[in-house]
C-alpha positions in Angstrom: 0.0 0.0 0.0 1.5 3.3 -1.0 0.9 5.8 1.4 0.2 8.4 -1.3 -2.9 6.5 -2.3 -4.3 5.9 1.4 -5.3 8.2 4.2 -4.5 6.7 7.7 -7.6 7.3 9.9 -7.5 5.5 13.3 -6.5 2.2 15.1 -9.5 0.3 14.8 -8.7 -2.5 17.4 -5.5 -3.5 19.1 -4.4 -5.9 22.2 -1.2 -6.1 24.2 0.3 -9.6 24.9 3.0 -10.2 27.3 4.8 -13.4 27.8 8.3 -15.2 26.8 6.6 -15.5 23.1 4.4 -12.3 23.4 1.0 -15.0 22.9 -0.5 -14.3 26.0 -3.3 -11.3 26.1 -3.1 -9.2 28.7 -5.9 -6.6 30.4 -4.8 -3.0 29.9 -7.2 0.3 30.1 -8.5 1.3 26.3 -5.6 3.2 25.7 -1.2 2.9 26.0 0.5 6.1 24.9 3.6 4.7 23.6 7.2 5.9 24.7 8.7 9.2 23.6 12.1 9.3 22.5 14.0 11.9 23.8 17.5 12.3 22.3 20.5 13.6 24.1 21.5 17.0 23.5 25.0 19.5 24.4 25.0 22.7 23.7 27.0 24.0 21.4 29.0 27.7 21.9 32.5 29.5 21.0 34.3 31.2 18.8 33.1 31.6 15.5 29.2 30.7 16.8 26.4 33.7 17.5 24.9 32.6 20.9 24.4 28.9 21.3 22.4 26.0 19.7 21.8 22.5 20.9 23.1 19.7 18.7 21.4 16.1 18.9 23.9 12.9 19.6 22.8 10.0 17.0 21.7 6.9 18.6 21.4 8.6 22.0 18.4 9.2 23.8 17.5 9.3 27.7 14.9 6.8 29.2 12.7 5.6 27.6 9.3 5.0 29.6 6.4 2.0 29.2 3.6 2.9 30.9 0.8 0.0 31.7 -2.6 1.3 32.6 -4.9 -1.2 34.5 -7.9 -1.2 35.3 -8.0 -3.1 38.8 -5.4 -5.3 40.4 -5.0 -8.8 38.5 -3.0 -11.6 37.3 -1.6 -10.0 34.0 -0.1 -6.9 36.1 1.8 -9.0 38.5 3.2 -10.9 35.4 5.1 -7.9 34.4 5.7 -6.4 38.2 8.8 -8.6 39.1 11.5 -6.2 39.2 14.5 -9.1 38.6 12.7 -10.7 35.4 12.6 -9.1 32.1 9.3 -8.3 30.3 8.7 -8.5 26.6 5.2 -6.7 25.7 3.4 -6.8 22.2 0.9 -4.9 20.6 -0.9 -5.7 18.1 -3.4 -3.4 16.3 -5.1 -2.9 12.9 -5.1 0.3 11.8 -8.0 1.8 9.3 -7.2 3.5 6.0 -9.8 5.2 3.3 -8.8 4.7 0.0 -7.9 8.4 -1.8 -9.8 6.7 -5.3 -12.6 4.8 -4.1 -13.6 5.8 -0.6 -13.2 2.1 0.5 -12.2 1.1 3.6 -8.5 -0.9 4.0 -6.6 -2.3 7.0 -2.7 -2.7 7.5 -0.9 -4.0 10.7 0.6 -2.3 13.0 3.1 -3.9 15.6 4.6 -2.2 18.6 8.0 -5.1 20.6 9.6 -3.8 23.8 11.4 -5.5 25.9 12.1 -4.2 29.7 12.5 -4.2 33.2 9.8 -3.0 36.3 10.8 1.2 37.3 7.2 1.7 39.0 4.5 0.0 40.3 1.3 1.9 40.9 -2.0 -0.5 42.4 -4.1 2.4 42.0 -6.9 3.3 44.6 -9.5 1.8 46.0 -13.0 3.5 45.2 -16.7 2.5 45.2 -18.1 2.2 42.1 -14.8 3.2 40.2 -11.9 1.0 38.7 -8.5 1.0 40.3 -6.4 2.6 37.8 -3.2 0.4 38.3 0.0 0.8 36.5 3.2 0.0 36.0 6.0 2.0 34.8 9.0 -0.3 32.5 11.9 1.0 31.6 12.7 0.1 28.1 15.8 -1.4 26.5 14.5 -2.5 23.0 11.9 -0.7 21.2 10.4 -1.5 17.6 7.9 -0.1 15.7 6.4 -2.0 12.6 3.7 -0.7 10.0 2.5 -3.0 7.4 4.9 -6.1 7.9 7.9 -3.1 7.6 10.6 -2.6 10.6 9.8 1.9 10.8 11.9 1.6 13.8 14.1 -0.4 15.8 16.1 1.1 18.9 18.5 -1.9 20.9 20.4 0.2 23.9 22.0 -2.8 25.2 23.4 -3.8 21.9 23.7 -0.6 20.0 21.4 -1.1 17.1 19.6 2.0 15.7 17.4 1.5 12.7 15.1 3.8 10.4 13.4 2.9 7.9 15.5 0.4 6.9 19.2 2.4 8.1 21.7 1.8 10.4 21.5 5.1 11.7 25.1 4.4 13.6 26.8 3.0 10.6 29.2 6.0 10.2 30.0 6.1 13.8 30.6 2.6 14.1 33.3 2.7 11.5 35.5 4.8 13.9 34.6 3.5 17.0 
């Protein structure tokens, strides 16, 4: 699908599995915002420079932050609480697209892995009538976004891979390094 010819609308349904092989559906809230990534800066001053300006480092970005929402105490949430284990988390969602020509309705795939360890746990509050809102916070090490069966992104902190769209975004650094 060319993205000229289609006109992405919404995420029509998704789930989030959790698990050693990501197969197991767990019970989040109706929506996850995903991570932001937040790359390093320095800034940059001297001779030869008006003022200063901050210049980005390539392949270096501070924490990067899952949060779960829940909507009571359960099963699934303690799955992924253990601080000592690693968590792997999938989502899975379909996402809606109109077609520019026709009008007609299309679906492509859209696939979110990270792979982490526990940073918070939340259990919420205990209310009549209300849900808990549990969470838990991870603190990601491997991050990778995939539209229409195509790695868009894939981030690897522990073993320095940075992809985008298809390029080693460290390629020219690792040659010197």
């Amino acid at each position: 699908m060319g993205q000229e010819r289609y006109i992405p609308e919404i995420i029509n349904d998704y789930n989030v599995y959790g698990g050693k092989k990501a197969d197991k559906c767990i019970g989040v809230t109706d929506a996850t915002q995903l991570p932001t990534m937040d790359q390093i800066t320095e800034t940059i001053s001297g001779a030869g420079i008006l003022g200063t300006y901050e210049t980005g480092v390539p392949g270096q970005y501070g924490s990067l932050e899952q949060e779960i929402n829940f909507r009571n105490l359960n099963e699934d949430i303690f799955s992924i609480a253990d601080p000592t284990e690693p968590v792997s988390l999938t989502m899975r969602g379909s996402e809606q697209l109109t077609d520019r020509n026709t009008g007609a309705l299309t679906y492509r795939g859209v696939r979110i892995v990270e792979r982490g360890r526990l940073k918070k746990f939340d259990p919420g509050k205990l209310e009549n009538g209300k849900s808990m809102g549990s969470k838990v916070t991870l603190e990601l090490f491997y991050y990778m976004i995939e539209v229409n069966n195509k790695v868009m992104l894939e981030y690897d902190k522990l073993n320095s891979v940075y992809k985008l769209n298809g390029k080693d975004m460290l390629a020219k650094i690792k040659q010197y390094s």
